[in-house]
C-alpha positions in Angstrom: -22.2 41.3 24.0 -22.4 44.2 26.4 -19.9 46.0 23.9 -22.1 45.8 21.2 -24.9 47.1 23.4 -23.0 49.8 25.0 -22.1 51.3 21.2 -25.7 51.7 20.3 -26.9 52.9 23.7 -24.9 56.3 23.0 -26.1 57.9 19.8 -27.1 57.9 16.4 -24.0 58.8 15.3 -21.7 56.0 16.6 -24.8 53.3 15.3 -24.0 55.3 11.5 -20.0 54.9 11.7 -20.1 51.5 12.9 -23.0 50.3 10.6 -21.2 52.7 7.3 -17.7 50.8 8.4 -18.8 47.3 8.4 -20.0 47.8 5.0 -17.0 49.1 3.4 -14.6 46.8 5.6 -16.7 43.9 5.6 -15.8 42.4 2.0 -11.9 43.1 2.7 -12.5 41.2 6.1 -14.4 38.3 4.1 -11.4 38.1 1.9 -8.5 38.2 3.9 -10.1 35.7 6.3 -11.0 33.5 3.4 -7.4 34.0 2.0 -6.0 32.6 5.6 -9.2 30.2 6.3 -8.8 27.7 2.6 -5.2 26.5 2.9 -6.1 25.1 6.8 -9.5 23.8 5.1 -7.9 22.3 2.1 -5.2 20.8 4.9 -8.4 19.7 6.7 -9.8 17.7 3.9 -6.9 16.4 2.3 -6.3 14.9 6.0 -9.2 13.5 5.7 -9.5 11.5 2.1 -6.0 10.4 3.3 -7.3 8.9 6.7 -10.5 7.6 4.6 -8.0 5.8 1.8 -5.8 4.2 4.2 -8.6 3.2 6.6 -10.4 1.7 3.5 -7.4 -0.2 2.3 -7.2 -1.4 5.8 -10.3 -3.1 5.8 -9.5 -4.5 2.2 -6.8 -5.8 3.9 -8.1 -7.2 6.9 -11.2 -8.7 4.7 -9.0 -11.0 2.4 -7.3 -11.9 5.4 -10.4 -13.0 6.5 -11.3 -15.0 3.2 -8.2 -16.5 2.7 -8.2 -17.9 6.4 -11.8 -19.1 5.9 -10.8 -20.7 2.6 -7.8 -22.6 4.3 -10.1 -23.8 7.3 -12.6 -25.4 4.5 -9.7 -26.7 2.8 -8.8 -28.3 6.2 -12.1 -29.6 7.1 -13.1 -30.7 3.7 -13.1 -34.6 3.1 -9.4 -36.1 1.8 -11.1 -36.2 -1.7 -11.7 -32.6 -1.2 -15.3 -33.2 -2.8 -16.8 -30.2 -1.2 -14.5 -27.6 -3.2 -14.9 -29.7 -6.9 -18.4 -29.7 -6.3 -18.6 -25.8 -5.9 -16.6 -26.3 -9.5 -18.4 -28.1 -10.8 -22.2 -26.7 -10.0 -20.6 -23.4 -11.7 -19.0 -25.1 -14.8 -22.8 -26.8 -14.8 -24.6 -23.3 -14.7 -22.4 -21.7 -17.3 -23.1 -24.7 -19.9 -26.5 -24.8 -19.0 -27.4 -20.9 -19.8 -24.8 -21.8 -22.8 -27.1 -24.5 -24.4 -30.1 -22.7 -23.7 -29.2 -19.9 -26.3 
């Protein structure tokens, strides 16, 4: 920062130069620094929806684990005439012919 100060301490005339060459070099500066700045951001964010798919598919993964573990401790704990899953059946087959007859 003391640069910066020191530059516009001196005179007018140094203030002018450096003021008249950021204007003209500022846009070339822009550019080449966005020229060598978008291939790491692209990089960046292509990183991430990779990270964010294979995290996601994780999860999918690690949820129907989850079900189908759940599903084969009911199926364990359920009476030997495994009336707990037919009556899920049924109540739905019920539902479906019962908004069926209503039309």
């Amino acid at each position: 920062m003391a640069l910066i100060e020191d530059m516009f301490k001196g005179n007018l005339a140094t203030g002018l130069a450096v003021g008249i060459g950021a204007v003209f070099l500022g846009p070339t500066v822009i550019r080449t620094v966005g020229r060598v700045l978008r291939p790491a951001a692209k990089a960046v964010i292509k990183a991430s929806m990779v990270f964010y798919r294979e995290t996601l598919s994780e999860l999918g993964e690690m949820a129907s684990d989850l079900l189908a573990e759940a599903n084969a401790e009911l199926e364990q704990s359920a009476p030997a005439g495994g009336e707990a899953s037919s009556v899920g059946a049924k109540g739905r087959t019920d539902v479906v012919e019962e908004h069926a007859s209503a039309d």
